[in-house]
Structure formats: C-alpha cells, structure tokens
VOGU-3710 file (C-alpha; in Angstrom, 3 decimals, decimal comma):
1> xxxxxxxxxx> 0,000/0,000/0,000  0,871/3,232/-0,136  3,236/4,816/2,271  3,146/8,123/3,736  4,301/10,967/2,321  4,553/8,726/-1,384  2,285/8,469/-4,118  3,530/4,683/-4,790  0,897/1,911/-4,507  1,834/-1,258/-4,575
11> xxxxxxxxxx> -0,941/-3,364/-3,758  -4,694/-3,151/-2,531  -5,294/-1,623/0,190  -7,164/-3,500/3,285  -9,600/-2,687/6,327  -6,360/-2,240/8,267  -4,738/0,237/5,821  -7,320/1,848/3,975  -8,376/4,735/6,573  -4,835/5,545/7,288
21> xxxxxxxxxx> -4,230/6,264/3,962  -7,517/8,542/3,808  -6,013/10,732/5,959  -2,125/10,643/5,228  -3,858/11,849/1,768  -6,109/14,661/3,362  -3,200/15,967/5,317  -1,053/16,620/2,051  -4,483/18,263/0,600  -4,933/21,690/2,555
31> xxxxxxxxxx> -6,419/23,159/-0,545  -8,241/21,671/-3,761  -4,991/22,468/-5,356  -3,151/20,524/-3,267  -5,659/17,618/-3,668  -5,369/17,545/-7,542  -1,443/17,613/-7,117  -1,542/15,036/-4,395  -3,856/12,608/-6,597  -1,125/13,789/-9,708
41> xxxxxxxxxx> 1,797/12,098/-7,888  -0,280/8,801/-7,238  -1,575/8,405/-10,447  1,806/9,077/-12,294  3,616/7,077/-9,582  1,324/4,055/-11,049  1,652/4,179/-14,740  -0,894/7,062/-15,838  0,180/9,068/-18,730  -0,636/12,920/-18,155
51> xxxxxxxxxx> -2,717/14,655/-21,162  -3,933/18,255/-21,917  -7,384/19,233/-22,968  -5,789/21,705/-25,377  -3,576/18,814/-27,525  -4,685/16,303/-29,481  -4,785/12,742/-28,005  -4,086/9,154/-29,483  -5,517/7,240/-27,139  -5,286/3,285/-26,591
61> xxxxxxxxxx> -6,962/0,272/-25,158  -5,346/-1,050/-22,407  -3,959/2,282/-21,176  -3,993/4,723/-18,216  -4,335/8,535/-18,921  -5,428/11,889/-16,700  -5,598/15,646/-17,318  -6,516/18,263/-14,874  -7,987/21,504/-15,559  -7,232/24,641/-13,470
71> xxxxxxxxxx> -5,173/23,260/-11,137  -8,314/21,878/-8,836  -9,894/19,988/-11,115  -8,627/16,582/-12,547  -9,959/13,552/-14,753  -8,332/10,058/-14,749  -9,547/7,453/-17,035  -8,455/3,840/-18,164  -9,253/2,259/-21,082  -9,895/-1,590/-20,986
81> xxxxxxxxxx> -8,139/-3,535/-23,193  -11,678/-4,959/-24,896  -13,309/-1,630/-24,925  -14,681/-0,895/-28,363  -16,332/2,654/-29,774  -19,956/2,562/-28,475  -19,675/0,602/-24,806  -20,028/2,258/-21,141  -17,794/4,637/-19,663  -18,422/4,045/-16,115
91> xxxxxxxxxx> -17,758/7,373/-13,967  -17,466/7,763/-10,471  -17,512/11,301/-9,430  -16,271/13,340/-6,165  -15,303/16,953/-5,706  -12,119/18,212/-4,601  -13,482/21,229/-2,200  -14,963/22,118/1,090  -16,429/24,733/2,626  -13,339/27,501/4,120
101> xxxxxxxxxx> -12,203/31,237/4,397  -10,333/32,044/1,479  -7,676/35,510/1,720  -9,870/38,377/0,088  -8,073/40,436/-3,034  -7,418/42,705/-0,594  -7,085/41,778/2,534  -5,061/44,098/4,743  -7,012/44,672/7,522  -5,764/45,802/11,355
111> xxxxxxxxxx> -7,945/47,151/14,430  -6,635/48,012/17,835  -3,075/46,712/17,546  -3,624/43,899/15,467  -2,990/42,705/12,038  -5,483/40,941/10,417  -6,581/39,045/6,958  -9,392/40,028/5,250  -11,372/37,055/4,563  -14,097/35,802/2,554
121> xxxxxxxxxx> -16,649/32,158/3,307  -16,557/29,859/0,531  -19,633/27,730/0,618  -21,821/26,697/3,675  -19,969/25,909/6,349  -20,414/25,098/10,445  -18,306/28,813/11,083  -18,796/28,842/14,412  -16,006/25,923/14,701  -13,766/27,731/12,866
131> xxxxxxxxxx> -13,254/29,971/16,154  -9,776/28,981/18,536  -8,472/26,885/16,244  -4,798/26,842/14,924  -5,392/28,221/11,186  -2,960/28,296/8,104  -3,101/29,396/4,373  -2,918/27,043/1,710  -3,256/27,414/-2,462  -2,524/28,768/-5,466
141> xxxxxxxxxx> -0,109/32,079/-6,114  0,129/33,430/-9,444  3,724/34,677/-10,242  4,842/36,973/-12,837  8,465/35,934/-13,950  10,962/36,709/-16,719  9,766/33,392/-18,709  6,206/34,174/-17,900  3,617/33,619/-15,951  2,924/30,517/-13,860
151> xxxxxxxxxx> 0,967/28,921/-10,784  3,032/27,856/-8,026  1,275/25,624/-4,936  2,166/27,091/-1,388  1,218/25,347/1,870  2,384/27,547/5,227  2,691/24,499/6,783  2,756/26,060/10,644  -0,306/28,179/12,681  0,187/31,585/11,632
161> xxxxxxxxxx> -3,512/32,723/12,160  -6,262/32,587/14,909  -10,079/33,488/14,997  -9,833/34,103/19,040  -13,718/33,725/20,872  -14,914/36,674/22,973  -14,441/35,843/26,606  -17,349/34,539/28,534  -17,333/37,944/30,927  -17,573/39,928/28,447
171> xxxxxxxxxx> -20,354/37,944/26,511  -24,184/38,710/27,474  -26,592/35,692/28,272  -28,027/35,872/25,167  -25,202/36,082/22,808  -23,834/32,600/25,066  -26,781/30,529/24,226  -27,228/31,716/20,386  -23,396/32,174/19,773  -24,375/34,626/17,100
181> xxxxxxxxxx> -21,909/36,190/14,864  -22,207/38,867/11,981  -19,703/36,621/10,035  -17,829/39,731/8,507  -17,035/41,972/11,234  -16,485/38,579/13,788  -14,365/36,033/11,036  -11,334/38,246/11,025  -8,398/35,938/11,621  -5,254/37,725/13,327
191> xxxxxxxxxx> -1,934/37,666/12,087  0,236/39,269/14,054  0,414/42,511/16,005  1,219/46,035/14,927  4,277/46,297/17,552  5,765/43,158/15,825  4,965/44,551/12,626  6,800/47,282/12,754  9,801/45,963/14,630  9,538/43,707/11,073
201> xxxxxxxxxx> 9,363/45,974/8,825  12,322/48,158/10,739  14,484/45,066/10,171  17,201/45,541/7,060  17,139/41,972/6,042  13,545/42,345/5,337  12,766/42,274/1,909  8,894/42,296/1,137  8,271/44,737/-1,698  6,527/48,102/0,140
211> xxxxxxxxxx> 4,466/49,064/-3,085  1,933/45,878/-2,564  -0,060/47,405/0,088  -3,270/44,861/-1,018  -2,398/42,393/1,863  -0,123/42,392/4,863  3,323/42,806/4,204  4,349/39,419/6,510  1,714/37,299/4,346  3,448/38,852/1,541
221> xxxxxxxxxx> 7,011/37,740/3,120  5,610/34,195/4,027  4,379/33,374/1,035  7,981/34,466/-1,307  10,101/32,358/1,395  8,176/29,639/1,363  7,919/29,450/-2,569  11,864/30,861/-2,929  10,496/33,587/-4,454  11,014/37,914/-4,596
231> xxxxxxxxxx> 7,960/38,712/-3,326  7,515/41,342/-6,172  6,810/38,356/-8,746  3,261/37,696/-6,491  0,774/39,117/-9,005  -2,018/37,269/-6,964  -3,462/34,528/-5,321  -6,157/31,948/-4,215  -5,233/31,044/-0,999  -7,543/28,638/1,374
241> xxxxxxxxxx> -7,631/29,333/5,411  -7,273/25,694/7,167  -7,019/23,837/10,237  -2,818/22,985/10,691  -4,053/19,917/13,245  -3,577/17,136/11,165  -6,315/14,385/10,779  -5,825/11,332/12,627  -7,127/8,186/13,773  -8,883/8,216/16,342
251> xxxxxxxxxx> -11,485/6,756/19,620  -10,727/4,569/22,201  -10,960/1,566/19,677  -9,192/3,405/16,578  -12,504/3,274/15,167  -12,846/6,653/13,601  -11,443/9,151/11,541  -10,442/12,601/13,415  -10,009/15,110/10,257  -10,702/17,924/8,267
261> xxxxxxxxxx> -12,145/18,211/4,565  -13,764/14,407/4,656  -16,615/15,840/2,944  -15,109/15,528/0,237  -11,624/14,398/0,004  -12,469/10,498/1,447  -14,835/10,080/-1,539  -12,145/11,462/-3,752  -9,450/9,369/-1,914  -11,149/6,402/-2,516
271> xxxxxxxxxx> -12,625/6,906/-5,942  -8,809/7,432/-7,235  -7,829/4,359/-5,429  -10,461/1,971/-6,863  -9,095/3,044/-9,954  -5,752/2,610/-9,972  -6,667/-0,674/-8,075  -9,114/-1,589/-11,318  -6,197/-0,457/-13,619  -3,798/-3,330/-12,467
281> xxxxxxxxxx> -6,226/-5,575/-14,818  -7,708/-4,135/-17,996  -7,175/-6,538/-20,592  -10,049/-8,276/-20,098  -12,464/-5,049/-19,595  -15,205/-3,702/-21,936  -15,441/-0,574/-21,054  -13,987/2,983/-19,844  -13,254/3,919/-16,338  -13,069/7,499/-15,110
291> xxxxxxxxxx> -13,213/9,051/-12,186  -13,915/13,514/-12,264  -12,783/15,014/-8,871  -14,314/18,488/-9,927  -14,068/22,175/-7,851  -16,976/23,915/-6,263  -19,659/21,597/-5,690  -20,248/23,570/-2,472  -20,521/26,349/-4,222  -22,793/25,426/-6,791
301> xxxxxxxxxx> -20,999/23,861/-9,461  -21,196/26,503/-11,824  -17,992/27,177/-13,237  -15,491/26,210/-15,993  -14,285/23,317/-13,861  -17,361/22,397/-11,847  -19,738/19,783/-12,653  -22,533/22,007/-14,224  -19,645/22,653/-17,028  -19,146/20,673/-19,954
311> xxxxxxxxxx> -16,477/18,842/-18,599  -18,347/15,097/-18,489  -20,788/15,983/-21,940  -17,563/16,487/-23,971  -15,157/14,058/-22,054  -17,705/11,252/-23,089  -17,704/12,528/-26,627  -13,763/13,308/-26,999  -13,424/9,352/-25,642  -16,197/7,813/-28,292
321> xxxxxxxxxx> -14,335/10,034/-31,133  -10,751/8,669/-29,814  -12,205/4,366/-30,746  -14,273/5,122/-33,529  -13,715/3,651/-36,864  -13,689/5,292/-40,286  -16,480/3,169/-40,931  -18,773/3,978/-38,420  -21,557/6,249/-37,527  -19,258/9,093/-34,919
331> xxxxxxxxxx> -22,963/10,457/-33,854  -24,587/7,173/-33,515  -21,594/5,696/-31,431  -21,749/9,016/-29,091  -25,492/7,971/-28,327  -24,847/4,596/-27,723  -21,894/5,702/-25,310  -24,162/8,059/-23,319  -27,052/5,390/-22,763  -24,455/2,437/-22,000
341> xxxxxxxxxx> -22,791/4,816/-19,270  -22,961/4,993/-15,161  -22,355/7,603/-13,226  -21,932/7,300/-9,028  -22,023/10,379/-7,522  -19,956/10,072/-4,086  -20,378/12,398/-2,097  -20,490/11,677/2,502  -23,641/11,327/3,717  -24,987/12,080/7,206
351> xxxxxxxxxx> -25,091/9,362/9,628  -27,338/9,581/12,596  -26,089/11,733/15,473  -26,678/9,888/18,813  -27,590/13,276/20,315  -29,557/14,036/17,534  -30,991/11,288/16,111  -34,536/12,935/16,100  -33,089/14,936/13,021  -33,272/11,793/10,915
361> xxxxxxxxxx> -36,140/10,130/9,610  -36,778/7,226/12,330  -36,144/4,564/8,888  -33,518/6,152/7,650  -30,600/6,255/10,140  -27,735/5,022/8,824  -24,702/4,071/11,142  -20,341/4,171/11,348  -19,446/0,786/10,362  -22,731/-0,384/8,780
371> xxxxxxxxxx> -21,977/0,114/5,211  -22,131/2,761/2,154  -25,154/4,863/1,903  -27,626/4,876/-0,543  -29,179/8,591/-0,901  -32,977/9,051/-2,249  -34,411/11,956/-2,574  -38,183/12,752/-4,796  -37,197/15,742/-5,485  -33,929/14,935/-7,273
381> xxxxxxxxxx> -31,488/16,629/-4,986  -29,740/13,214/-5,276  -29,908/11,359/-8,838  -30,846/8,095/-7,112  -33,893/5,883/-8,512  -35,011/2,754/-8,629  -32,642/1,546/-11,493  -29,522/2,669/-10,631  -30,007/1,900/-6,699  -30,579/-2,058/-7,961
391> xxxxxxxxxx> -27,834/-1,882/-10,065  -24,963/-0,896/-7,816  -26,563/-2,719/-4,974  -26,295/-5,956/-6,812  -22,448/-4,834/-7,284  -22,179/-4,786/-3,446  -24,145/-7,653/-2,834  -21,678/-9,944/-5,174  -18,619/-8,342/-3,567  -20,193/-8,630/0,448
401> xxxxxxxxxx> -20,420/-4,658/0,834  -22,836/-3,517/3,410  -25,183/-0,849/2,261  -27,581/1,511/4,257  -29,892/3,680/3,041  -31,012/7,920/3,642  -34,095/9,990/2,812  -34,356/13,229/5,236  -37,238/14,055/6,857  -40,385/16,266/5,142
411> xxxxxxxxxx> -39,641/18,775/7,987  -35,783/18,965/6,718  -33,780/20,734/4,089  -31,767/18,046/2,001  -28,180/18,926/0,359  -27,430/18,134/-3,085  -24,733/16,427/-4,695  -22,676/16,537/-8,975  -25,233/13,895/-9,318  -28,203/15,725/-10,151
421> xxxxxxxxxx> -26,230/18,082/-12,479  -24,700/15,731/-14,181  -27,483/13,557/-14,327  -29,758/16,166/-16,262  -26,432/17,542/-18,879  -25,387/14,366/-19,658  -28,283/11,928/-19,599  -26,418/9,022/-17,878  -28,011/6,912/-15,462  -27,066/8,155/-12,160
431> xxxxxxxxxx> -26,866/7,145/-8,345  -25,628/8,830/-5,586  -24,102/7,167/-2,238  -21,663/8,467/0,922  -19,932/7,416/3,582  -21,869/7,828/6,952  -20,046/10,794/8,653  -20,469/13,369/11,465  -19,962/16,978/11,928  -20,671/17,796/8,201
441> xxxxxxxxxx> -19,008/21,544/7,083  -17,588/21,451/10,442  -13,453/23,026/10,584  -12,889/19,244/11,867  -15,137/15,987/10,978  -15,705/12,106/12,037  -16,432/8,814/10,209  -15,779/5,358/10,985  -12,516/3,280/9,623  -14,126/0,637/8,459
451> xxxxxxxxxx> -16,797/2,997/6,405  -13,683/4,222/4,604  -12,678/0,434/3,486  -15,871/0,026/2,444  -16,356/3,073/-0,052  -12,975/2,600/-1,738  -14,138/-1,848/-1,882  -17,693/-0,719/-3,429  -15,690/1,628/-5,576  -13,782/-1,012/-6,792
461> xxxxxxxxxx> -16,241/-3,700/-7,020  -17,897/-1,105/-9,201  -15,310/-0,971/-11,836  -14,476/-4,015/-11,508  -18,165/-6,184/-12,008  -20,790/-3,301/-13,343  -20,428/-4,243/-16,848  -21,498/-7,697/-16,184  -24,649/-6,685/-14,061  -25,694/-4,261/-16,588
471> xxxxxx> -26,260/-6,407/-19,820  -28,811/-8,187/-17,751  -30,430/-5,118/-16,689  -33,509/-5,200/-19,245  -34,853/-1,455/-18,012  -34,242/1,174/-20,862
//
C-alpha cells in the first residue's frame, strides 16, 4: 500500500490500511490544489500518462491517462483492453473542495493593535467551529516571472492565524446561548500585532516589496520564502484558510477518523484508489473507467471546472471520437456511449447523530461501520432511482459490501450532490451514495474506519463487475 508521504501503490489496500491512507492523503491536501497535485503524484507514480485538454490525443486500449484543468480539477480514465467505440464509460464522481475562508483580493485589515486578513466564506460551512483553532493558508499564487507567468502551490505548513472567541465575561446571556456572529465583522483571523509589525518591517534583512499594500506585508514575506520567491513576482493569489491539526485516527478503539475536509476528500481518496486498483487488470475489460474530482460543488458547481460545465458531456464525446472507426456512424456511437454509461455520484452522507438522532427520519438512520449509503431523494437533490439503486446494490451484494440507506425528513432541508447536475447535462443513469459521517461543514469531521474500506471496496467492485450486471439489466 501506499506509504506516507509517497504516491507509490503497490498493492490493494485493506480494512487495516485503507483509513490511514484517507487521511495521510487529506493531510497533504490543505487546498483543492493541493488535492489535484496530491492525486497527480499517485496516479503518475502508477503508470498514468498525463494529457492536456488543449492537444490532441491518441488514445489506446489497455492504457492509463489523466488531465486536470485549473489546477483543482482533474480527470483520470483507463481504457480496458476490450473496450470498443460505443460501450459504457463508467464514472465515479467526487469533488475536490470544502467549505473555508479564502484571503480576500485585498485583505489588509488591522484594528486596535492587530494585524489581520481580510477574509471571505466559501460555501456553507459550520463557522462557528472555525473559532480557537490553529489556522494556516494554503493554495494557489500566481507569479509573474521573466519566462512568464505561472501557478506555483504554497502550503504555510505552521499556525500563523487565529479566529480568538470573545471571553465569557464579556459575553451577554443571550449572545452565550445563540453564539451569534455577523460573520464579517467577527471572522477576522489575526496575524500578528502592529508592535511586531513594525519591529519587522524596521528590520534591514527584510525584503517584502513596500508598493503591494493589497495584503499584509508578513503574508506577503511568508508566502515568497516559502515558494523561494522575490515577493515582487506575487501578481495574486487563491489562498484557502485551514485547520494545521492534522487528521488522525482516532477513539478509544481506533474506530474513527479525526479530520478535516472528509466531505469531500475520502470520496475522492477512494474513488482514485479503486481506480488505480481496477487499472492493475484491464485486458479483459469492456469498457472505460473514469473518475472527475471536480471544484466547487459547495458552491454550486457553476464554473469552468465544476460539474454544471461541460467537462463530463464532452469528455464522453472526446473518448467515443478517440475508438471510432472510419467506418462507423461518430454520432450514432456518441449515443450509444451516453445510454451504456454509469455515473456514481460520491459524495459523505450524514449518519445519525446519537444526540440528535430525532433529526433523521426514524427509517432512515444510517450508522459508522454499517456500510455505504444509498441517498434518495423525490425531489432529485440526489440522482438516485429505482434503477440505478438495484444496479450498484447488486455490485455490493456480489462483492459482500454492506449498504444503508437515507431519505431526510419532510420537515428537513436536504443537500445536493454533482449527481443531479450531471445527471440532467449528460443523460447518464445516475446514483448517488456516501460514507456515513459526522460533523458535516464542520473546521474538523468524524467517520468510521471501516466505512472508509468500504467506499474505496464498493468503488472497486464497481469498476471491476458493473459491466457484467448491466447487460442483464432489461430497463431502458
């Protein structure tokens, strides 16, 4: 299996193994950037060849090929050795985000002695638990250089910031028991303070350019050392505020998982390591494998590298076009691609919370350790139906993995997942399914070890045995 700290796999990974790699592979993924470079080294460390959406490709059965697109997006795909022009493409799909603070354009903020960074909430998270906790910066910066322009990854791998709580004297009983926030005065991290600053600033062997006023000159000074860089050639950024605790394992058994970013980084974790598990025998399969880790599903999707793009559409299309012969029908063998296709849409899903558990609908309560999740919803803010649910769960029946099953309750809001949307702009059948978890958005979340081995064995089993299941499936 795969050590820490390496992208090399060697062999399956087990019940043992399998959630300790989860989270050696969230703690090198502070960002979504960091989470498409982390799944780069594992899948180029294991044979895949590395493509880009703007060449053309000459593609080949039996082979193991990726692209990424922006940095947090990335596609991996093997091509069995039997496929021919017209069979499945069988997609599992995860996103590389979660919900964070990310460094405003400008963000050079400071109040009553202190520096602070400007910050803006990406997506919907728990914010309260972002307060007292040991916070770093993580992403993408942007330099301008003689040779050009490139993006350069930078993880400030140390706690630099801090969101401190209001002390409990100075708190009124009302503001205790609501623990309201207006979450742009109240979300200012600190930095440092102004006496610090300016002892800084005063020394000579400090060399952060004065003329970038847009953030604070030590972010500024961070960010060049740790990329060995002038900080002049920082034209801008994407930077994501974290937790710096690492994830761990965790309980008085070593039961569950201790970490940030499971939603979603464990579905992507395992989704990329069904695959290159899959990939080790492709001779004998029919069809296409792929797994999309896409950006900003908690945002929405809606971008050039989220799932509402075209990403899927034309990926199915460029892959029908790439085994088609002169002698056949391109538009005819793009239709028969797109109705032979499965898509699983993995996203975690909410197990019951034992103090809680009133929140779930009394039927529907699925539990750590009791298998992956099957997610309905009527009003297709999951893709799920009756079809696809029966298909995959005769997938984990043959392979022995446990599955549960969640609707929320009428009185309840229900999330969405890249299922629906991909779902409706594609046409494929669809299903989506999670791993139980707790603590959902929160800075720091909890699932079980063994619900980790058995997402990446369903993941597998899916790759590995769908095609079989599916020609008897008589249901248009």
């Amino acid at each position: 299996y795969m050590g820490e700290g390496s992208g090399i796999v060697t062999m399956s990974l087990t019940l043992e193994t399998c959630a300790r790699e989860c989270v050696n592979f969230i703690n090198r993924s502070p960002s979504p950037f960091h989470a498409v470079e982390s799944s780069v080294q594992r899948l180029l460390a294991n044979g895949f060849e590395q493509l880009s959406e703007r060449d053309g490709w000459k593609l080949e059965a039996n082979k193991k090929y990726f692209f990424t697109r922006n940095q947090s997006t990335i596609v991996a795909f093997t091509a069995g050795g039997k496929y021919k022009a017209g069979n499945g493409i069988q997609v599992i799909a995860a996103h590389t985000d979660s919900p964070h603070p990310k460094v405003k354009p400008i963000s050079t903020q400071s109040s009553n002695g202190y520096v602070q960074v400007g910050v803006e909430l990406y997506g919907g998270g728990l914010w309260h638990t972002w307060f007292d906790r040991d916070l770093s910066v993580a992403g993408r910066v942007i330099l301008n250089e003689p040779t050009g322009v490139r993006g350069a990854l930078v993880n400030i791998d140390r706690p630099i910031l801090r969101i401190p709580n209001l002390a409990i004297h100075l708190t009124g009983a009302d503001e205790r028991d609501k623990f309201s926030f207006n979450k742009e005065d109240k979300l200012l991290p600190i930095l440092a303070t102004s006496i610090k600053e300016n002892l800084e600033k005063a020394d000579p062997s400090s060399t952060v350019a004065a003329a970038n006023t847009k953030h604070p000159a030590l972010l500024l000074r961070m960010l060049s050392q740790q990329l060995g860089v002038d900080a002049s050639t920082i034209g801008d950024f994407e930077l994501s505020l974290y937790d710096n605790q690492q994830g761990t394992i965790g309980g008085a058994l070593n039961e569950f998982v201790f970490a940030a970013r499971l939603d979603n980084l464990c579905s992507s974790f395992c989704a990329l390591e069904a695959l290159i598990h899959s990939s080790r025998s492709l001779e004998e399969d029919e069809n296409i494998h792929v797994v999309c880790l896409f950006d900003h599903e908690e945002c929405g999707s809606q971008s050039a590298h989220g799932a509402a793009s075209s990403l899927l559409e034309r990926l199915v299309i460029r892959l029908a076009a790439s085994f088609t012969g002169p002698n056949q029908n391109q538009a005819e063998v793009e239709e028969r691609t797109f109705r032979n296709s499965f898509v699983v849409s993995a996203d975690m899903a909410h197990g019951v919370h034992p103090n809680y558990s009133e929140k779930h609908e009394k039927n529907h309560r699925p539990q750590l350790h009791k298998g992956v999740v099957f997610k309905y919803n009527s009003n297709q803010r999951y893709a799920s139906n009756s079809v696809t649910v029966a298909l995959l769960r005769a997938v984990a029946a043959k392979h022995n993995v446990p599955v549960q099953e969640f609707v929320v309750r009428n009185d309840s809001p229900c999330g969405t997942t890249v299922g629906p949307i991909l779902a409706a702009s594609t046409g494929i059948r669809t299903v989506d399914i999670g791993a139980p978890q707790l603590s959902m958005h929160s800075i720091r979340e909890m699932c079980g070890t063994d619900d980790v081995f058995h997402y990446y064995s369903l993941m597998t089993a899916f790759f590995q045995s769908f095609t079989e299941i599916d020609r008897n499936m008589k249901i248009d």
